[in-house]
Structures are given as structure tokens and as C-alpha cells.
C-alpha positions in Angstrom: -25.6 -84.3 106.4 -21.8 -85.7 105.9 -21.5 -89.1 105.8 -22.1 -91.1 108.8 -18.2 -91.8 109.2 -17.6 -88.0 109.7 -18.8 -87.5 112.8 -17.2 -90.8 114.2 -14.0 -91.0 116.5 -11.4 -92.0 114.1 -9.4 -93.5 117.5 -12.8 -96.2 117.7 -13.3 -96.6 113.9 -9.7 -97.7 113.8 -10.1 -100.2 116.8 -10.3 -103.9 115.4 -13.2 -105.9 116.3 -12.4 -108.6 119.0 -11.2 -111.9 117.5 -13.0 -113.7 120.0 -16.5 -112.4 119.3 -16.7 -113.1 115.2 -15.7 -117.2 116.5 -18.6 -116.7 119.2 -20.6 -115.3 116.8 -20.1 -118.5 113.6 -20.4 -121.2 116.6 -23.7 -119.3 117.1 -25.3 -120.1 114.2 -24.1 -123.6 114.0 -26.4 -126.2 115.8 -24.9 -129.0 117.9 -21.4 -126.9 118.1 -19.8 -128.1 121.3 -17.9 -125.0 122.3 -14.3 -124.6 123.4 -14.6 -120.9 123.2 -16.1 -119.3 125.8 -14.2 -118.3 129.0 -17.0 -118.6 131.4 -17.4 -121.8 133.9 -20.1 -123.9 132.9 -20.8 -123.8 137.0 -24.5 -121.6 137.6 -23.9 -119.3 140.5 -23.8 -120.6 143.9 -27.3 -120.5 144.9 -26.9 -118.8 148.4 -25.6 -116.0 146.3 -28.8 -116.0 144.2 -30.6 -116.0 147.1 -28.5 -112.5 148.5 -28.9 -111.2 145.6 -33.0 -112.0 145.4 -33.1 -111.2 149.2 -31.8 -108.1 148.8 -34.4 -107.2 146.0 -37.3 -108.3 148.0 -36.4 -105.9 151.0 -36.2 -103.2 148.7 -32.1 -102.4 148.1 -33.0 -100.8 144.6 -30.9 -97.5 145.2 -27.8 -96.0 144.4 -24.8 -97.2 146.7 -21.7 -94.6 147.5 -19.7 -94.9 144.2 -17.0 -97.0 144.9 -19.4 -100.0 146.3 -21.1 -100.8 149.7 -18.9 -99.9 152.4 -19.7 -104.0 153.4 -18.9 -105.2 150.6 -15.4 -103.4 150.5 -15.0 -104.7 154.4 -14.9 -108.5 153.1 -12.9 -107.7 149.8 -10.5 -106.2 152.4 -10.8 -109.3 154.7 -10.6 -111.7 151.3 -7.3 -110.0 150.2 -5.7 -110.0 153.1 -6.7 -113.6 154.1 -6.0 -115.5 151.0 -3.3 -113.2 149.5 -1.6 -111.0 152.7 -2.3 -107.7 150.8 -3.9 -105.2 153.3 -6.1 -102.8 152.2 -8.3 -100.1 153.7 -11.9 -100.4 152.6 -12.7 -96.7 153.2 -10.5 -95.6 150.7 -8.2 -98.2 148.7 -11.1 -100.4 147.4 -13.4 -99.8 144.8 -16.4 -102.1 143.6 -16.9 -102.0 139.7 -18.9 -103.7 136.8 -16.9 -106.4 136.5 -13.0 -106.2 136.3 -13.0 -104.8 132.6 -14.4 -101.8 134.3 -11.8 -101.6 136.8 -9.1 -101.9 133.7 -10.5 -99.3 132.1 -10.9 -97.4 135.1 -7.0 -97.3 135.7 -6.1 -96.5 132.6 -8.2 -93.7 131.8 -6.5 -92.5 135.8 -2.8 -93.2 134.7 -2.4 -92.2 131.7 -1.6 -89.2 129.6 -1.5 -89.2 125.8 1.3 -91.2 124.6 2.2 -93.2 127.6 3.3 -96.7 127.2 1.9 -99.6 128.8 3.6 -103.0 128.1 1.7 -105.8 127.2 2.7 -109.2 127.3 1.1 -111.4 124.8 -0.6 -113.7 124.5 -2.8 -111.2 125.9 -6.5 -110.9 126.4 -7.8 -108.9 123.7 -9.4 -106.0 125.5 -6.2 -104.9 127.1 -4.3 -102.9 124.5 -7.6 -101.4 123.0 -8.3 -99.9 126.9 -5.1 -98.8 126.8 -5.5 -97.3 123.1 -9.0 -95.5 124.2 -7.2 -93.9 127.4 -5.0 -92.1 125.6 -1.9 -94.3 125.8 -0.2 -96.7 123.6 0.0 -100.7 124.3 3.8 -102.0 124.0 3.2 -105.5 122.6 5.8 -107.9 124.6 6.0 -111.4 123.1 6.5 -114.7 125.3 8.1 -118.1 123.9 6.4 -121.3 124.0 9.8 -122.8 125.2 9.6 -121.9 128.7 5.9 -122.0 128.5 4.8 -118.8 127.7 6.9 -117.1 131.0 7.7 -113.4 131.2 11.5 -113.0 131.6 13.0 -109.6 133.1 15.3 -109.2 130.0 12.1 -109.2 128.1 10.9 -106.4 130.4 14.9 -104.5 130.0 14.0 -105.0 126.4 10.9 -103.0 126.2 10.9 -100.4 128.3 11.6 -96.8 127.2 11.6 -93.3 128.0 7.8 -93.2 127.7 7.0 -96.4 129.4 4.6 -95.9 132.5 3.6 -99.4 133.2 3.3 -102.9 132.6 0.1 -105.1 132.6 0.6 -108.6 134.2 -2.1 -111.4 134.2 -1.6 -114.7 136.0 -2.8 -117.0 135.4 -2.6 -116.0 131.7 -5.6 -115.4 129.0 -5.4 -117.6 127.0 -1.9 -119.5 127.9 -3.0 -120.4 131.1 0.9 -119.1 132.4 0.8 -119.3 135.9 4.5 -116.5 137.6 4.9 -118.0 141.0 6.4 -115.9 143.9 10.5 -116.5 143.1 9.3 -115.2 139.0 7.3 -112.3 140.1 10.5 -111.5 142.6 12.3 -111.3 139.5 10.2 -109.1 137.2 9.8 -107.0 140.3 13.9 -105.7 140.4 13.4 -104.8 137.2 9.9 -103.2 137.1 10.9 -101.1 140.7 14.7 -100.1 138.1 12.4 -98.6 135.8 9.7 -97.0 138.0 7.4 -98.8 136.7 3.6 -98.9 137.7 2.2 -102.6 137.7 -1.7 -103.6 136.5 -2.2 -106.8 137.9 -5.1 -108.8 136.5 -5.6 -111.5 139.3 -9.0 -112.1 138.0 -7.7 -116.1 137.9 -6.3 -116.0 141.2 -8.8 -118.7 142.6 -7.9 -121.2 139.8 -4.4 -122.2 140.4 -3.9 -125.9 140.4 -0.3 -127.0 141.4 0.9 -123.9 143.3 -0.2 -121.6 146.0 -1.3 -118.2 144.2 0.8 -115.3 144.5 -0.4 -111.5 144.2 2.0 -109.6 142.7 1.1 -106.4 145.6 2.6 -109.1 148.3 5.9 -109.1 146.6 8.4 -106.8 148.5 8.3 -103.6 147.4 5.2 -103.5 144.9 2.6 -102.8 147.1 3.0 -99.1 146.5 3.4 -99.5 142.4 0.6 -102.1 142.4 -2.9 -101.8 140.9 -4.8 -104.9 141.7 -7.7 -105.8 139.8 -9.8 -109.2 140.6 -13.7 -110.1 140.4 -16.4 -112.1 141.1 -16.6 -113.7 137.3 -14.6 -116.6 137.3 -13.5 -117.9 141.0 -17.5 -117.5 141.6 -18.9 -118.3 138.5 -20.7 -114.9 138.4 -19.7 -114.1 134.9 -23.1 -112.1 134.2 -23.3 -110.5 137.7 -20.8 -108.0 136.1 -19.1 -107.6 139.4 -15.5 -106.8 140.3 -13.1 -104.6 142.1 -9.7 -102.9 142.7 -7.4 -102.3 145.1 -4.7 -99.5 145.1 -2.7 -96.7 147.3 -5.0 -93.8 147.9 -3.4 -91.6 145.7 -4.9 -93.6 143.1 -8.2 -94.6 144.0 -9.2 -90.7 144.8 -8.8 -89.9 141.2 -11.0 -93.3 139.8 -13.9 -92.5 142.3 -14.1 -89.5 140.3 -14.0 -91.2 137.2 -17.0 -93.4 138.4 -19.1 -90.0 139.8 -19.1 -88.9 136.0 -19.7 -92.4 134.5 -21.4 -95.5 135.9 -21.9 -94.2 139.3 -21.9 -97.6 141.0 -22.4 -100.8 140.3 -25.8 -102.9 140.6 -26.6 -102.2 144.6 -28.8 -105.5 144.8 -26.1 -107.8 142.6 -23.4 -106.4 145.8 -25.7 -108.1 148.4 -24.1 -111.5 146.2 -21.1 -110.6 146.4 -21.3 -110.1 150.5 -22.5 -113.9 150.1 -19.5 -115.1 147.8 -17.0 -113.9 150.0 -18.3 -114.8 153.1 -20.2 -117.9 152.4 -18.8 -119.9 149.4 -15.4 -120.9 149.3 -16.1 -124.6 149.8 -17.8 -124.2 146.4 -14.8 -122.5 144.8 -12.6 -125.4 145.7 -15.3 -127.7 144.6 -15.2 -126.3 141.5 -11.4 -126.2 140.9 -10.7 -129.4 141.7 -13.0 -130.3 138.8 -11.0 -127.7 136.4 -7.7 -129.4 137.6 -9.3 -132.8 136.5 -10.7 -131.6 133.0 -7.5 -129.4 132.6 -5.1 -133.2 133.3 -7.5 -134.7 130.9 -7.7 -132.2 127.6 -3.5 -131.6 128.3 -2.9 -135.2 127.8 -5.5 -135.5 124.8 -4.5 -133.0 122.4 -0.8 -134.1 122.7 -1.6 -137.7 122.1 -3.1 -135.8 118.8 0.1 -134.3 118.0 -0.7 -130.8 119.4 1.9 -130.1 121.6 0.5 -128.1 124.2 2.1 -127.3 127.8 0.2 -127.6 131.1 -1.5 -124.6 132.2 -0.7 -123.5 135.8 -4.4 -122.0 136.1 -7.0 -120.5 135.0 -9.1 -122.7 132.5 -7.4 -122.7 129.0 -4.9 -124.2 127.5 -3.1 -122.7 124.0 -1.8 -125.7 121.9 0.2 -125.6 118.9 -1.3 -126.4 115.6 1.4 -125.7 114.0 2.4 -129.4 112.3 -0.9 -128.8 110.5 0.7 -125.7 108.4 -2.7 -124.1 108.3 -3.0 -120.7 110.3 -4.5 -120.0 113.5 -7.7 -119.1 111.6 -7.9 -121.3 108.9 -7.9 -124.0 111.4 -10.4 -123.1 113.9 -12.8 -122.2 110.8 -12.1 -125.4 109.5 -12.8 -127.2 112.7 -15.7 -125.8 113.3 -17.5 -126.2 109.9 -16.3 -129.7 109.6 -16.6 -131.1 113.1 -18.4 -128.2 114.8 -16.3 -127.9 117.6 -15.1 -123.9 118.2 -11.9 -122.8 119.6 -10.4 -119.3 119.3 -7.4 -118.2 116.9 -4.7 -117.6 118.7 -3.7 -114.5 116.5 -6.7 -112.8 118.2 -4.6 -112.3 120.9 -1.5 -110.7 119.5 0.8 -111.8 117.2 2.4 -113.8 119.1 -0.6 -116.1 119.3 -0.4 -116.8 116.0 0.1 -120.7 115.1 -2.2 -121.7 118.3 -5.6 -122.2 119.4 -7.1 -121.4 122.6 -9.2 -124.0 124.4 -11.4 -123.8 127.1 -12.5 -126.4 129.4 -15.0 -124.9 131.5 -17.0 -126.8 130.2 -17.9 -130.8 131.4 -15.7 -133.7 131.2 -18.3 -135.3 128.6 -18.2 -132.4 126.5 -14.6 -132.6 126.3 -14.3 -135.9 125.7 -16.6 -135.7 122.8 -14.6 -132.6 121.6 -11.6 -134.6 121.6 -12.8 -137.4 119.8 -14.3 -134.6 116.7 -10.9 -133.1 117.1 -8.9 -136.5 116.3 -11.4 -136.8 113.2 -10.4 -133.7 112.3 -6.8 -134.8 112.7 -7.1 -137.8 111.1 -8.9 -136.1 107.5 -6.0 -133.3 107.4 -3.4 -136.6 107.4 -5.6 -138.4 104.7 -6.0 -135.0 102.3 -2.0 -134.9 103.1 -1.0 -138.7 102.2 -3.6 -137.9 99.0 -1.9 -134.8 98.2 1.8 -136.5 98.3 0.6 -139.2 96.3 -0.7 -137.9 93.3 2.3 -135.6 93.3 4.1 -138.6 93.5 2.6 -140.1 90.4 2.5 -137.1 88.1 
């Protein structure tokens, strides 16, 4: 037998390993780490979405469902978008229930493309996008954002990119792990020059319930997307239903017919009892939702206001619940100064270079996680601070006297 590598895919054994994961992985084996890492709310479920869920299990709703979800389920995803967003969908056909919003990535790309198509991503991006695209066949377009207008997709950026072999752009906003919220008059403006092109659109609203100073805009709303739009959103974050694996899409026919078949061939469906939540969250919940953003928005005021009195410049986040400050003044790299953060004051952050290029020189926070928590972080992160000045004063001295 040939070595093990032989039989591999050399499209897989070339992927990178995400960025994210080695951090999770370090902070793991440190004890009393107070983690900035993870992008899941420190929120448990709702527990009248437990209770579906258990409900559901108890009468006996262990089966297969149709592949693209409980017809239900899709019923009040339709209702949801249409509700909070004015995107209408029909649940028979244009919605489709997945294992989590990944899955409904993945799903679209592997429907779109053909080898060699282009997909633009703009970065800071999350670091599973341009793999997908990479496994489907196609070939991600990094498109780099500016920390001087706060990390904002311009069109001339799009104009910039695009070429004969472009298909599509992915958007996320709120952005992973910038926090770059587009609102309706900057999506208007990416939209002339997406609809020039003949561009489709990905649209990763998976944030869309954690805006903080705007109403949130769905990029399918804006006049004359609907048609070029593939929406993708979930139950993970809004919810806090991270490990419930559950999210969906939302697309012209045309599309959706081709991903249902995708699903017949792969996962089938997703969890039949875990949908029963789901019914729950969208009917039953959204006081919690609110609940819990107004405590993001609180955390996100306080950690924005901390690390710049450190000297970290860092710009408010419109949503989600990260923020991406510069470390930049410390003239260590992105990695180099969340490895030495974490082994000196055992607080974890992510590089930003795990996200693209582009991310290089920052850090991605989270603050899902409670206002005591952060505070503490803080207060290990102005140590941390505070001994880079002292080796730095130390350094310039003894230079000064040899």
C-alpha cells in the first residue's frame, strides 16, 4: 500500500486548517483562560425551546422529515422573513431547513458553481467561506476592506474585482469578525454595481438579530436583488442555539430545486425533533432575543471604550458581537500577540490574519460573554499593555547606554 497521502484529495490536503480552531484548541489546555474567542452567546437556549424540542421527543417525532425541513417550520421562517425583514418567500418551495447555516453555504455553492467560477470575498471574512467555495469547485476572490471607513465595502472595490469569471459575491452583515454593519442607502449602492455585473449575491444574515444602532436591512429587500439573492440565516446566534445545528435559506425556485437535490444525496434533513425548537423560537421567543441584545449592546459600549483607553484603536461594531481592534502600536503580529496574551495573562482572542490577509495587524474579540468576564479580561489585557511598555522603555534604555 502507497502512502497514506496517495489516496487523499490533494484539493483537501492543500486546505489550511482554520485559524480559529488551533487558538480554541491552546486556550483549551490552559486553566482559568477567560476566553474572547468563541463566537457563541454565553445565553443557554430559551427554555420553551428546550422544552419543544424534548416535547417533541417524548411524543415520538424521531423520523425523517421531507428534505428541505418541516413544511411548519418553513411556514414561520416564511412569516419571520417577511415580518421582520419584508422579504416574501413561499415555504413550499423557496425555503429550505439545514444543519446550521454553514450547511446552507455550502449548499449554494456546491448549486452555483462550476469549476473555476469566482466568488468575491470580502475580508475580513469568516474563515470557512473561501474554503466552501474552494471545495465546490470555484475559486474565492479575496476583496480587502480599510479600517478607515470602518471596514465598509465600497462599489469601486466591487468595479475593482470583478471579472470575466466572476459569478458572485458573498456579503455578511453584520461582519465576522469586524462587526461591519451595510445599512439600506450602502447596500443600495453595492446593489447598482452587483445588478451591472450580473452578479449573484450570498447573503449571510446569520447576525441579522444583533444590530444595535440601526434597523437591519436584508440585502433581498433592496430593489431589484430579490431575484439575485441567496439568503442564508439560522437559529445559532439571534437564539442562542449554536449546538442545535439549525439554519435555513431562502431563494428563487430555480435555485432551491437543484439544493433539495443536493440534500436527497447528502444529509437528508436536518434533526426532525431539534425543528420542533425551532417552531418555538420563531413563534415564541423574541422578547428573549431583544433581552439578550440589549445586553450585547451594553457589553459591546463597554469593551469599545476599554480597549481604546488601552491604546487599541478599535471602531464600534454596528452588530453582531465582536469587535476587531488594532494592535498595531505594539509592532508584534496578529499571532504573536494573541499567543502572548494568552500564555502571559491567559486571556484568548483570535489573530486577525486567520481571516484573510487583510486581518492581519488585529485581533478579534468576542463579547458574548458577561460583563464580569470582560471586565476582568480588560484589566489582564492592560497588564499585558502595561509589561510590553516596560520591556519597551527597558529596551530603549540599555540601547541608550551602550
Amino acid at each position: 500500500m502507497q502512502e497514506p497521502q496517495h489516496y487523499l484529495s490533494q484539493m483537501v490536503q492543500e486546505l489550511k486548517p482554520s485559524g480559529i480552531r488551533r487558538f480554541f484548541d491552546l486556550a483549551a489546555s490552559i486553566k482559568g483562560v477567560i476566553s474572547l474567542g468563541v463566537g457563541e452567546p454565553d445565553f443557554i437556549t430559551p427554555w420553551s425551546i428546550r422544552e419543544a424540542a424534548i416535547l417533541s421527543l417524548e411524543e415520538g417525532y424521531t423520523s425523517y422529515t421531507a428534505n428541505p425541513g418541516l413544511l411548519e417550520l418553513r411556514e414561520e421562517i416564511s412569516f419571520y422573513l417577511n415580518r421582520r425583514f419584508g422579504v416574501k418567500y413561499n415555504p413550499v418551495d423557496q425555503v429550505i431547513v439545514t444543519a446550521g447555516a454553514s450547511q446552507a453555504i455550502d449548499l449554494t455553492f456546491r448549486a452555483i458553481l462550476n469549476p473555476g467560477d469566482e466568488v468575491l470575498i470580502i475580508e475580513p471574512a469568516f474563515v470557512s467561506y473561501a474554503p466552501l467555495v474552494t471545495l465546490a469547485g470555484g475559486k474565492p476572490i479575496p476583496v480587502s476592506t480599510h479600517p478607515s471607513n470602518g471596514f465598509k465595502l465600497t462599489p469601486e472595490q466591487i468595479e475593482n474585482a470583478v471579472t470575466s469569471r466572476t459569478k458572485a459575491i458573498l456579503l455578511c452583515s453584520p461582519n465576522n469578525p469586524t462587526g461591519t454593519y451595510l445599512n439600506k442607502e450602502e447596500l443600495t449602492k453595492l446593489a447598482a454595481v452587483i445588478q451591472k455585473h450580473d452578479l449573484l449575491v450570498v447573503s449571510d444574515e446569520i447576525y441579522a438579530e444583533l444590530t444595535y444602532d440601526e434597523e437591519y436591512t436584508s440585502f433581498a429587500s433592496i430593489e431589484g436583488m430579490y431575484e439575485r439573492t441567496i439568503l442564508i440565516n439560522g437559529f445559532s446566534k439571534g437564539f442562542a442555539m449554536t449546538g442545535w445545528r439549525l439554519g435555513f435559506l431562502a431563494a428563487p425556485t430555480p435555485f432551491t430545486e437543484q439544493m433539495v437535490k443536493i440534500l436527497q444525496y447528502t444529509t437528508m434533513c436536518a434533526p426532525h425533533m431539534l425543528q420542533h425548537g425551532a417552531i418555538e423560537a420563531l413563534r415564541n421567543t423574541y422578547h428573549e432575543v431583544e433581552s439578550m441584545r440589549r445586553s450585547y449592546r451594553r457589553r459591546r459600549n463597554y469593551i469599545v471604550q476599554s480597549l481604546n483607553n488601552l491604546g487599541l484603536d478599535c471602531h464600534t461594531p454596528g452588530g453582531a458581537f465582536y469587535v476587531f481592534p488594532s494592535i498595531k502600536s505594539t509592532g508584534m503580529t496578529s499571532e504573536q500577540f494573541a499567543e502572548e496574551l494568552l500564555l502571559a495573562e491567559k486571556v484568548a482572542v483570535v489573530p486577525g490574519s486567520a481571516f484573510g490577509e487583510s486581518g492581519e495587524g488585529y485581533v478579534r474579540c468576542s463579547y458574548a460573554t458577561s460583563l464580569e468576564q470582560l471586565q476582568e479580561a480588560v484589566k489582564r489585557i492592560e497588564k499585558f499593555m502595561n509589561s510590553l511598555k516596560l520591556k519597551e522603555t527597558q529596551a530603549e534604555e540599555q540601547y541608550t547606554n551602550n
